[in-house]
C-alpha positions as a Markdown table, in Angstrom:
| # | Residue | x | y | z |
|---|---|---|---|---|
| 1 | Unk | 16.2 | 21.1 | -9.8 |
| 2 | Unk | 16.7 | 18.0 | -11.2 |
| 3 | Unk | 18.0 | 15.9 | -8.7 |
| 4 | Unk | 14.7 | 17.3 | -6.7 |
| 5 | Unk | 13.0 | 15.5 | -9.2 |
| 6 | Unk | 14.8 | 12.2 | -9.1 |
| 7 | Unk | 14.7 | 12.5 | -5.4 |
| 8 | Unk | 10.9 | 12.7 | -5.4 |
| 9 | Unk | 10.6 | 9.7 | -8.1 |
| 10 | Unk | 13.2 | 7.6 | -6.0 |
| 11 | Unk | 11.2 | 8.5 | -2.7 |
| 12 | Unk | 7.7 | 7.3 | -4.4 |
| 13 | Unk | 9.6 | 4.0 | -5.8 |
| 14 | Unk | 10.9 | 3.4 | -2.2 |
| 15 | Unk | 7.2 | 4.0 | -0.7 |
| 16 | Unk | 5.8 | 1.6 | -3.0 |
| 17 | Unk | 8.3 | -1.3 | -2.5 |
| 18 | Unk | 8.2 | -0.8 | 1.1 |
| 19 | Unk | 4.4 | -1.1 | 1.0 |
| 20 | Unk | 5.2 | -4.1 | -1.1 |
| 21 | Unk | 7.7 | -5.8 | 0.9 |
| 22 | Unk | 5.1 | -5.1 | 3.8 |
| 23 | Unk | 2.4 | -7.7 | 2.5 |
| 24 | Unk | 4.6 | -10.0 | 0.7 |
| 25 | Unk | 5.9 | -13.9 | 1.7 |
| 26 | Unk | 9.7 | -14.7 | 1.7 |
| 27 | Unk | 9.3 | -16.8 | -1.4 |
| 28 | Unk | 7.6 | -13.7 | -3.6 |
| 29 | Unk | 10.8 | -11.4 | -1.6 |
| 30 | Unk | 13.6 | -13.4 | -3.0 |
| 31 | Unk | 12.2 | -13.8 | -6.6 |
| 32 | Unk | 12.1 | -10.2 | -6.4 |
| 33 | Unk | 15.4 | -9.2 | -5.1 |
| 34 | Unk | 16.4 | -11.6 | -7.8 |
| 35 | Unk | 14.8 | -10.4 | -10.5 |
| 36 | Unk | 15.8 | -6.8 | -9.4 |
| 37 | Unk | 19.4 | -8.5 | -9.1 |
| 38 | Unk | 19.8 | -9.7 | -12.8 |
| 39 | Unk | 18.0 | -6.3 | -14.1 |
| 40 | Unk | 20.8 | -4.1 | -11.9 |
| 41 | Unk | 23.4 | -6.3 | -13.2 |
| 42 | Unk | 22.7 | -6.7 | -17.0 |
| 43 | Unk | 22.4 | -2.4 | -16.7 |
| 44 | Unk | 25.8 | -2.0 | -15.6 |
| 45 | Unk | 27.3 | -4.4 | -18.1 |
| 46 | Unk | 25.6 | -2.5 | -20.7 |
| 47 | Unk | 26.7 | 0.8 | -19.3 |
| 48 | Unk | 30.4 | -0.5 | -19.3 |
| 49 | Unk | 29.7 | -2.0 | -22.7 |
| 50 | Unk | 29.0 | 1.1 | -24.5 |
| 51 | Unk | 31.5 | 3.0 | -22.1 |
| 52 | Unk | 34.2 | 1.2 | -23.9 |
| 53 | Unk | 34.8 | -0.8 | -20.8 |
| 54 | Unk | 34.2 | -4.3 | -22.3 |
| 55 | Unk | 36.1 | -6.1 | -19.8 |
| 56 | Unk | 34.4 | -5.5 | -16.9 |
| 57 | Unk | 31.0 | -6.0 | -18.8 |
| 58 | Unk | 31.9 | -9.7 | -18.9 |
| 59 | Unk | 31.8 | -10.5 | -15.2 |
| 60 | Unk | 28.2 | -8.0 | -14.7 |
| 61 | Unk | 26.8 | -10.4 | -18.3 |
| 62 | Unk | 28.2 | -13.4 | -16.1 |
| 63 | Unk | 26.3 | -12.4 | -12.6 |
| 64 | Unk | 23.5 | -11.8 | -14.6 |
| 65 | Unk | 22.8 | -15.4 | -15.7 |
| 66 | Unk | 23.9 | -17.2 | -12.7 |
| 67 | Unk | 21.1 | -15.0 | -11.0 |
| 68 | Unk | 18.8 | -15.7 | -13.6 |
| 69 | Unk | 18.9 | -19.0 | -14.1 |
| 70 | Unk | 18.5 | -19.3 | -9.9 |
| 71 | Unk | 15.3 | -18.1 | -11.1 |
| 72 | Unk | 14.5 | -21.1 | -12.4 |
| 73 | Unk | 12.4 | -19.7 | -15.4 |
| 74 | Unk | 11.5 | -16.5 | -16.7 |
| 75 | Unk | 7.7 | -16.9 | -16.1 |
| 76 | Unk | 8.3 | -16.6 | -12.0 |
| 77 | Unk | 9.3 | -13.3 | -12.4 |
| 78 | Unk | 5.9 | -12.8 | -14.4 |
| 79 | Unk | 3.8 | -14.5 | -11.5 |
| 80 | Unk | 5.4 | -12.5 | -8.8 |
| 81 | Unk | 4.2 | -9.5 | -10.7 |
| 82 | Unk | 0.4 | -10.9 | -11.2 |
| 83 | Unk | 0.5 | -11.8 | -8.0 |
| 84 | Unk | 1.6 | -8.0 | -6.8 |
| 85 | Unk | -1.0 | -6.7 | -9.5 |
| 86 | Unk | -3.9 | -8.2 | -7.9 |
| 87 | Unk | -3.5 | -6.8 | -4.8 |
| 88 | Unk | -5.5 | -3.9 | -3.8 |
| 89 | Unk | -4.6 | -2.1 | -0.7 |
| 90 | Unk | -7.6 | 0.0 | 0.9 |
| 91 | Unk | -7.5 | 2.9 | 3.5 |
| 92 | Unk | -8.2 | 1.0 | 6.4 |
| 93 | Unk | -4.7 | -1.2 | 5.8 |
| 94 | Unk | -6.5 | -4.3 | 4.9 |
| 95 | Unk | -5.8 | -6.2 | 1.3 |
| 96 | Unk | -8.4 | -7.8 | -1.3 |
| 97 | Unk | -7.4 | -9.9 | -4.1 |
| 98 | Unk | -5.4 | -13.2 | -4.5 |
| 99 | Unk | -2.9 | -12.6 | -2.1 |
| 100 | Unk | -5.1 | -11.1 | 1.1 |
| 101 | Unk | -6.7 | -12.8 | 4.0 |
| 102 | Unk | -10.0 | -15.2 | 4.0 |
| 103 | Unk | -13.0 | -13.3 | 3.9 |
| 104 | Unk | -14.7 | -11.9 | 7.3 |
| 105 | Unk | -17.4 | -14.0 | 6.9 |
| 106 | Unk | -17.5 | -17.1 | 9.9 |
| 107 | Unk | -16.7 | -20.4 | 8.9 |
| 108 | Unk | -18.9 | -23.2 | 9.7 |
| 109 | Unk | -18.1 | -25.7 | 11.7 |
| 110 | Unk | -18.8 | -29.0 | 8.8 |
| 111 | Unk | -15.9 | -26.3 | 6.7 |
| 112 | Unk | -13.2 | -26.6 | 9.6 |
| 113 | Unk | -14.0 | -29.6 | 9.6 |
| 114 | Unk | -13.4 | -30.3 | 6.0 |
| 115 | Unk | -10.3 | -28.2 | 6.3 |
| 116 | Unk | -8.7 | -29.5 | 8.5 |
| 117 | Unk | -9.4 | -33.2 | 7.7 |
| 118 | Unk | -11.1 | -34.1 | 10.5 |
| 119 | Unk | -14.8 | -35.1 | 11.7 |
| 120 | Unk | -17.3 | -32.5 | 12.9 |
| 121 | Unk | -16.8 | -34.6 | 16.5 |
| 122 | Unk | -12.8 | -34.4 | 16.7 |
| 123 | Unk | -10.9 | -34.0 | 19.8 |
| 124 | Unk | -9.2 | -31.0 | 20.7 |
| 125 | Unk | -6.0 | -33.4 | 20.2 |
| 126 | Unk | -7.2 | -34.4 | 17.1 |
| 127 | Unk | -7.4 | -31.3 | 16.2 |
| 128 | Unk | -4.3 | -29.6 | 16.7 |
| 129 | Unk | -2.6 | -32.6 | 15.4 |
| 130 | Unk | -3.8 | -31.8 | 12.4 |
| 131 | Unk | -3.3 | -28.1 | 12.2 |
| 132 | Unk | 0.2 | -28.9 | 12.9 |
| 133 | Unk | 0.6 | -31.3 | 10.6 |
| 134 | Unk | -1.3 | -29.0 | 7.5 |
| 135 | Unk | 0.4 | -26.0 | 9.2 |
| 136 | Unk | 3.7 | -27.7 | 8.7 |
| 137 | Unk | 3.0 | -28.3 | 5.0 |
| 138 | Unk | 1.2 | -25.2 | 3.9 |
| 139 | Unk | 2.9 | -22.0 | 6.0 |
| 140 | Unk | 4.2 | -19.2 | 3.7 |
| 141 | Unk | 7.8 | -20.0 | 5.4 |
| 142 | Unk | 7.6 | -23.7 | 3.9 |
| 143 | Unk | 5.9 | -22.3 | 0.3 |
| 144 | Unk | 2.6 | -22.2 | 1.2 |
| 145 | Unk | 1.0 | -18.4 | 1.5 |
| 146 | Unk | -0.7 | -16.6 | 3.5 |
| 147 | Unk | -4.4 | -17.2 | 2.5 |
| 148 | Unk | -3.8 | -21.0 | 3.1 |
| 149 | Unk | -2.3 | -20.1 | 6.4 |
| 150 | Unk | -5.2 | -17.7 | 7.8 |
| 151 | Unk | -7.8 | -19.9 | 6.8 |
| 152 | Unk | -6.0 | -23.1 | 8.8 |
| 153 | Unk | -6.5 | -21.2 | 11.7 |
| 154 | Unk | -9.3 | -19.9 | 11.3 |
| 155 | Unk | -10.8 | -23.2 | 11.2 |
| 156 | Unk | -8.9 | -24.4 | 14.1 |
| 157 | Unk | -10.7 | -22.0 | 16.2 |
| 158 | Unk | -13.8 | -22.8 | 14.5 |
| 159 | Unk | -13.9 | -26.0 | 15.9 |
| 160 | Unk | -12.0 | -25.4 | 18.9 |
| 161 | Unk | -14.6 | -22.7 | 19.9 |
| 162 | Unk | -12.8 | -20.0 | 19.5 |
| 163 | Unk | -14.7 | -18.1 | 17.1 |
């Protein structure tokens, strides 16, 4: 009976990570794998520690701080989780809060404009040049997110016709 129950809390943790993971950048994955690192490890030294294993507590302590200080500081751990903790998802699949998309409302064309850098009368060259060029600075892959991202776009096909 009780490994049903640990089952069912380990199958509910696993739901919610993957429904994390599922909304989340690179960046926010690998603080977290991280942070989940140096918790796993500092666990198992302190289960060999009071195991009467103190030797082999050394190395987990060890892998601990190298992991941790790849962290860089102890507050990233803290914004990851405000970042998670604003995030609602609703039934339709779609998030709201600091990490979901721009809002459904259409941009105007003098705001793509102003996005993107460019005059209200820019070329279609002009304008992908500078989507590129933002797009290069400000995608989640280079540690930008995905707000920044979705709006770029967005205004690129707001001034490209698009939309």
């Amino acid at each position: 009976m009780l490994f049903l129950v640990f089952g069912l809390i380990a199958l509910i943790l696993l739901l919610l990570v993957l429904e994390w993971l599922a909304g989340t950048s690179v960046q926010n994955f690998k603080r977290a794998a991280m942070g989940a690192g140096v918790v796993l490890l500092i666990g198992l030294g302190l289960i060999m520690l009071v195991s009467g294993k103190a030797l082999l507590s050394v190395p987990a302590f060890a892998g601990a701080g190298v992991l941790f200080s790849r962290l860089r500081t102890f507050a990233g751990l803290f914004g990851m989780y405000k970042a998670f903790k604003g995030t609602r998802f609703h039934h339709n699949g779609r998030q709201s809060g600091p990490g979901a998309s721009p809002q459904q409302g259409r941009m105007e064309r003098a705001e793509a404009a102003k996005t993107l850098g460019v005059g209200e009368s820019a070329s279609t060259e002009e304008v992908k040049a500078a989507h590129k060029n933002l797009m290069q600075k400000l995608h989640p892959d280079a540690g930008g997110n995905d707000y920044l991202a979705a709006k770029l776009n967005e205004a690129r096909d707001v001034m490209l016709g698009r939309k």
